[in-house]
Each structure stands twice: as C-alpha cells, then as structure tokens.
TORDOPA-221912 format. One record per residue (C-alpha): residue number from 1; residue in one letter; z negated, y negated, x. Coordinates in nm, 3 decimals, always signed. Layout:
<dopas>
<dopa seq="NUM" type="a" z="Z" y="Y" x="X"/>
...
</dopas>
This chain:
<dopas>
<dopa seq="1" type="x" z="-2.332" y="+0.481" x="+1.296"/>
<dopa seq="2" type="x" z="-2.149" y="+0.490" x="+0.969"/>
<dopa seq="3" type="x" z="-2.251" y="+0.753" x="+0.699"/>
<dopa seq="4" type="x" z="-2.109" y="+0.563" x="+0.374"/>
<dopa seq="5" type="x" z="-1.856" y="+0.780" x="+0.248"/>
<dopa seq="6" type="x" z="-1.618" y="+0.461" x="+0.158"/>
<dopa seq="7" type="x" z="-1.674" y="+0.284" x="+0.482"/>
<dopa seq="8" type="x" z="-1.513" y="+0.613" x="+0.674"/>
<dopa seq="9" type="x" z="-1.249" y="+0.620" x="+0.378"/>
<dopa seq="10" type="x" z="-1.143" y="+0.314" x="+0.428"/>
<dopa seq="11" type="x" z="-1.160" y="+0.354" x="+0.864"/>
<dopa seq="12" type="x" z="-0.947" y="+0.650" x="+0.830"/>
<dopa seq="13" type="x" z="-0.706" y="+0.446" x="+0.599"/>
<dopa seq="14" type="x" z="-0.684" y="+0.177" x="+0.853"/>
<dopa seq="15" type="x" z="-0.569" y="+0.405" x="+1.146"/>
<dopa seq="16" type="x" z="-0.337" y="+0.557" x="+0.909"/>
<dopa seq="17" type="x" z="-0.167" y="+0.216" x="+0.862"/>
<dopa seq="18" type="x" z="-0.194" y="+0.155" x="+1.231"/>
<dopa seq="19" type="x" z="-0.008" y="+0.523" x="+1.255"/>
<dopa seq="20" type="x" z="+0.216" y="+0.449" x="+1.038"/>
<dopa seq="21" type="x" z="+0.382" y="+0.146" x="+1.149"/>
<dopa seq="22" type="x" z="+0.389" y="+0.281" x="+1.535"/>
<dopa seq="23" type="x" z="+0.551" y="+0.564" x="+1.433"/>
<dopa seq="24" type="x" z="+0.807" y="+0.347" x="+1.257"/>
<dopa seq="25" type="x" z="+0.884" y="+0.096" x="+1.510"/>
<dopa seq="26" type="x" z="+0.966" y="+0.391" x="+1.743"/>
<dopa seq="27" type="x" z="+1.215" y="+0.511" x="+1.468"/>
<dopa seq="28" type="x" z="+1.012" y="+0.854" x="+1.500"/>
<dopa seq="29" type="x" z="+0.988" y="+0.898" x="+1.076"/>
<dopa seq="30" type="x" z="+1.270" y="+0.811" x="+0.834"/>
<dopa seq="31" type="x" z="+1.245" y="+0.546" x="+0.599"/>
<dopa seq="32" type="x" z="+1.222" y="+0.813" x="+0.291"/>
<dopa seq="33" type="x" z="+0.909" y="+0.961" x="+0.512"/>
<dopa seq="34" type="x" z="+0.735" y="+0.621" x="+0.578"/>
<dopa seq="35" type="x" z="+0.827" y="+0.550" x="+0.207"/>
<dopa seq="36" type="x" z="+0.648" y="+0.852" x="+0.126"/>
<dopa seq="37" type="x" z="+0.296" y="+0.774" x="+0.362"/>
<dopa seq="38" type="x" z="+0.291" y="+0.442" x="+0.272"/>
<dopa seq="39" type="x" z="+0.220" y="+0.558" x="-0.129"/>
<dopa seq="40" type="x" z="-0.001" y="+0.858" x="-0.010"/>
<dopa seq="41" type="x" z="-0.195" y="+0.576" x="+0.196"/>
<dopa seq="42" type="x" z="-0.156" y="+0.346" x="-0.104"/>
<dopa seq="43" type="x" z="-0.336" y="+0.601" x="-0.340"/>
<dopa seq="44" type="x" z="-0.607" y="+0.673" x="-0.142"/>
<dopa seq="45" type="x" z="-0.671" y="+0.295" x="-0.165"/>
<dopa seq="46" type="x" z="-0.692" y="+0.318" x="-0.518"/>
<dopa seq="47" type="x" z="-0.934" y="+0.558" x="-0.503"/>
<dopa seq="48" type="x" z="-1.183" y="+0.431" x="-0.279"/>
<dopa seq="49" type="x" z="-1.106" y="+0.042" x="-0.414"/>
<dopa seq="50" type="x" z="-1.004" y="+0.064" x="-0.748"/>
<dopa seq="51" type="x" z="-0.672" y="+0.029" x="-0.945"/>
<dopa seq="52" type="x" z="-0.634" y="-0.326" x="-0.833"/>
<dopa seq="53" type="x" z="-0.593" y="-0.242" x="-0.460"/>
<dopa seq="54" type="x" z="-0.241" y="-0.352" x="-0.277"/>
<dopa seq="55" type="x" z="-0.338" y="-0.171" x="+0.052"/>
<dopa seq="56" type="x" z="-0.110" y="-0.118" x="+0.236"/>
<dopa seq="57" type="x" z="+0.111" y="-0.358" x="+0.122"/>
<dopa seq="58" type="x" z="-0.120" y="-0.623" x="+0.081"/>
<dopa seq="59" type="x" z="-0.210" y="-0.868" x="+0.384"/>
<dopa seq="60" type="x" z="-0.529" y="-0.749" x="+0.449"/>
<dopa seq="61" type="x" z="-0.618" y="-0.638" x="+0.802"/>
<dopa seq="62" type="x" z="-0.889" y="-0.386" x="+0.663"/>
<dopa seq="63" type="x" z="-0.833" y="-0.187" x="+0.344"/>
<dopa seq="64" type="x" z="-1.182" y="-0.302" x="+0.157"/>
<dopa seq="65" type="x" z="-1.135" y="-0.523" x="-0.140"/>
<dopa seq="66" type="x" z="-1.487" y="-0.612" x="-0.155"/>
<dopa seq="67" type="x" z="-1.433" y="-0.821" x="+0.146"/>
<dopa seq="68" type="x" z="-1.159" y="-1.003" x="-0.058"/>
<dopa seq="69" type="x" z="-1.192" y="-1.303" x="-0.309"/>
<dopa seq="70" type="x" z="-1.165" y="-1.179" x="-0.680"/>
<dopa seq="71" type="x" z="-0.882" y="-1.250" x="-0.904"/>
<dopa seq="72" type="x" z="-0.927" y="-1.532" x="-1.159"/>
</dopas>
C-alpha cells in the first residue's frame, strides 16, 4: 500500500500521461489543449522531481528521476 506522498504524485502523473495521449490519438482534445496538459503535467514534475525533470517529454516510462542515472 503506498502512503509516500511522492510515490502517489508521481502514479497520478503517470495516468495523466497515459490520459493524455489516449485522448489525443482519438483526436478528442485540440493540439492547443494537449499543449496546455502536457505543461500542467510537466510542472507538477518539477515539483515532485526537481527543476531538472523532462517528464513528460522525456523517455521515461515512469515520471521518478531518482530511478534515472544522474547528469555528469
């Protein structure tokens, strides 16, 4: 059972991706919409990662930097 207030965070911000490109394969959301929920998603990355988080336009499958290899 998860209780860490990040590891919700960053579930939630997951199905939002998820969401997000369904909803835009069907053509149900413009592109100025998507646009918009993609930066929305992409802030709340930032907050829960840190300034340095691409999500969602990075590659990663699951939106937790920690999991990622650090920057040289």
């Amino acid at each position: 059972m998860m209780k860490d207030p990040k590891q919700i965070a960053r579930v939630c911000l997951q199905a939002a991706r998820v969401d997000l490109e369904a909803h835009a394969a069907c053509g149900l959301i413009t592109a100025d919409d998507e646009f918009g929920l993609r930066y929305k998603i992409a802030v709340q990355a930032c907050d829960v990662n840190g300034d340095d988080c691409q999500f969602p336009s990075c590659g990663c499958p699951w939106p937790d930097c920690s999991r990622q290899a650090r920057k040289q």
